[in-house]
C-alpha positions in Angstrom: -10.4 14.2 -6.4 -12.2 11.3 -7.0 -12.8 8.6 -4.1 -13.5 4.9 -5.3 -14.5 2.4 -2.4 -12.8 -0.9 -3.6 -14.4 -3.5 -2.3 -12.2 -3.3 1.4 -13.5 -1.8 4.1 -12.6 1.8 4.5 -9.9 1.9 1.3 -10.2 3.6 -1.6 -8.6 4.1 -5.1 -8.2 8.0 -5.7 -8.0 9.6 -8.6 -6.7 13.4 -9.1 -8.8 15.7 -11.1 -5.7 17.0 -13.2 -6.9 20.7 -14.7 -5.5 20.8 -18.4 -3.7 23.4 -20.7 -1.2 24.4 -23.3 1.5 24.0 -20.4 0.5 20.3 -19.2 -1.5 19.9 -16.0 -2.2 20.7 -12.7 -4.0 17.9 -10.3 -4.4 18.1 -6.3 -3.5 14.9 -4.6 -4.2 16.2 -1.2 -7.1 18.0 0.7 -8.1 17.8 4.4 -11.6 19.3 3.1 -12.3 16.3 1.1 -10.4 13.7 3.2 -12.6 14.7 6.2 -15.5 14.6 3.9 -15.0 10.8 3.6 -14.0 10.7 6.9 -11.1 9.8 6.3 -7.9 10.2 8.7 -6.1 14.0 7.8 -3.3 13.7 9.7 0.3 12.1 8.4 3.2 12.2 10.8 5.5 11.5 7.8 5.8 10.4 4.4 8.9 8.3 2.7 10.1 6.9 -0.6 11.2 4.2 -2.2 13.1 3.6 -5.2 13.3 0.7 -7.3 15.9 0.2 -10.3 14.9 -2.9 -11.4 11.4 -4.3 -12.6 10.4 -7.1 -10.7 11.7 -5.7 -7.5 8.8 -6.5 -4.8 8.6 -5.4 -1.5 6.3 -6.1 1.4 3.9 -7.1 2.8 4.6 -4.9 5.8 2.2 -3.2 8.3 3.2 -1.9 11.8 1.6 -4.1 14.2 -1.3 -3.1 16.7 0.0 -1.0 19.3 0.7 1.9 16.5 -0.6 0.8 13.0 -0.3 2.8 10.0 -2.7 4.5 7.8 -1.0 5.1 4.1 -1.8 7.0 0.9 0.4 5.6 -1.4 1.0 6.9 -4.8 3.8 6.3 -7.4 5.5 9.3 -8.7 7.6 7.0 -11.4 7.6 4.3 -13.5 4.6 1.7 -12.8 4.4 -1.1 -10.1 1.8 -3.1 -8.9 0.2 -2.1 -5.5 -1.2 -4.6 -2.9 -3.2 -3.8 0.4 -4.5 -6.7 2.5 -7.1 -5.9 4.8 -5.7 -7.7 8.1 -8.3 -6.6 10.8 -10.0 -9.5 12.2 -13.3 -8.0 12.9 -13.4 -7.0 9.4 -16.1 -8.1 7.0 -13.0 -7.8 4.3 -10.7 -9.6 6.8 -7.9 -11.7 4.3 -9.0 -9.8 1.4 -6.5 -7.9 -0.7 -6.8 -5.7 -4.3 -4.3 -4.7 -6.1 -3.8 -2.1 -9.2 -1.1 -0.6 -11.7 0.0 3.0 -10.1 2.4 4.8 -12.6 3.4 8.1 -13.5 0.9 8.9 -15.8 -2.2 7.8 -14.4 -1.1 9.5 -10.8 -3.4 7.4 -8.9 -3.2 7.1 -5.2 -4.6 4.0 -2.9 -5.7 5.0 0.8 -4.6 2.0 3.2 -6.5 2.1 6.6 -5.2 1.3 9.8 -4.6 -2.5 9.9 -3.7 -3.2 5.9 -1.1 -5.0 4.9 0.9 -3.5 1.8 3.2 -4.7 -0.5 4.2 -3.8 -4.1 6.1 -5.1 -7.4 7.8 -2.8 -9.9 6.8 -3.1 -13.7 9.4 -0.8 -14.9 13.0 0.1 -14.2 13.7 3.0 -12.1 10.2 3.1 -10.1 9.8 5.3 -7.4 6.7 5.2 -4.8 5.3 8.4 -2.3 4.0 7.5 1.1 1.9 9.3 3.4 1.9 7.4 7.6 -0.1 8.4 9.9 1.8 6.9 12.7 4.9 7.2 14.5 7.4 4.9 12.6 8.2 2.5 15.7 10.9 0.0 14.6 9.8 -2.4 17.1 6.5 -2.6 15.7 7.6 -3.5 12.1 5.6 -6.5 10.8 5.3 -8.7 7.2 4.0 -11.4 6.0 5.4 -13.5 2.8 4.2 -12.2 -0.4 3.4 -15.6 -1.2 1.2 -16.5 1.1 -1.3 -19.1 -0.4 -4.2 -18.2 2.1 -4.1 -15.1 0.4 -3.4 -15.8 -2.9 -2.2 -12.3 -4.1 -2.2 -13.1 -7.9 1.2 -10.9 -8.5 2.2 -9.9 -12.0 4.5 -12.3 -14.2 8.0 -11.4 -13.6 11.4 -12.3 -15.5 13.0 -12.5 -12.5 11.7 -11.5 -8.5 14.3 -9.2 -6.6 13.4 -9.6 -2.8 14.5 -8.7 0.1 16.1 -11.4 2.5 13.9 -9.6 5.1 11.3 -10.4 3.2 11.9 -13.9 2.0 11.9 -14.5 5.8 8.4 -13.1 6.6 5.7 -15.4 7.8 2.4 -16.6 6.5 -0.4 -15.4 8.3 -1.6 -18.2 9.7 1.6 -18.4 11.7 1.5 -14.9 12.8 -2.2 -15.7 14.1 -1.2 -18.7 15.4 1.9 -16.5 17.1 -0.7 -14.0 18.2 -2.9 -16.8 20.1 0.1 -17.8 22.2 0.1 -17.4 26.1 
């Protein structure tokens, strides 16, 4: 595997190695040896899916909050979206940051979300279906988002036809309200 920094402190862009033959190929997206090697956290306490049938479907931002946050590796096992992490630590150097990239099928790249990102995605394609790995209890209680439009950020999303969110997530808040939330006795 091949770990990329990108620009936001401690996440990467990895991409398989995929071994090649008469039959197709054969790629590792997962090793505790080189995980630990870029001391990076090895152990997930679940993974999930997602599925998508429509391009243009976009979901997130969402992060569990403080008391439990959640480390992903994120990787989309069909069709193509658009992938977003926001780095949402305030002691940060890359605090309000975000990158985004194309994961698809073919390319089988994965992104590695630290504690304390933000992430969010938007299909390309019909039928799209994404691959988590948490590392962190899922605690309902802790779920979190902010509003994939937020103009502090300014997450330059993908054209779409037509957007198909969530009314969870059309009512998420920016983050200057969440902060401003935070800062409340």
């Amino acid at each position: 595997m091949i770990f990329q920094e990108i620009g936001l402190a401690g996440a990467y862009l990895i991409d398989p190695e995929p071994y090649r033959d008469e039959r197709g190929l054969f790629a590792r997206t997962w090793s505790i040896k080189e995980f630990r090697e870029q001391g990076l956290v090895t152990e997930f306490d679940h993974c999930a899916t997602s599925f998508n049938k429509l391009p243009g479907t976009l979901r997130g931002l969402h992060y569990q909050a403080d008391e439990e946050p959640e480390t992903k590796l994120i990787r989309c096992t069909r069709g193509r979206i658009f992938d977003v992490i926001v780095d949402l630590r305030p002691a940060s150097p890359t605090y309000r940051q975000w990158f985004g990239t194309e994961l698809n099928q073919d390319n089988r790249r994965l992104v590695y979300a630290p504690a304390g990102f933000a992430h969010g995605y938007q299909s390309l394609g019909p039928d799209s279906e994404v691959f988590y790995q948490i590392a962190a209890n899922f605690r309902p209680d802790l779920q979190r988002g902010l509003r994939w439009d937020d103009p502090t950020l300014a997450i330059k999303w993908p054209q779409a036809r037509a957007r198909i969110i969530s009314t969870r997530d059309l009512a998420l808040p920016h983050l200057d309200a969440v902060r401003e939330a935070a800062c409340t006795p």
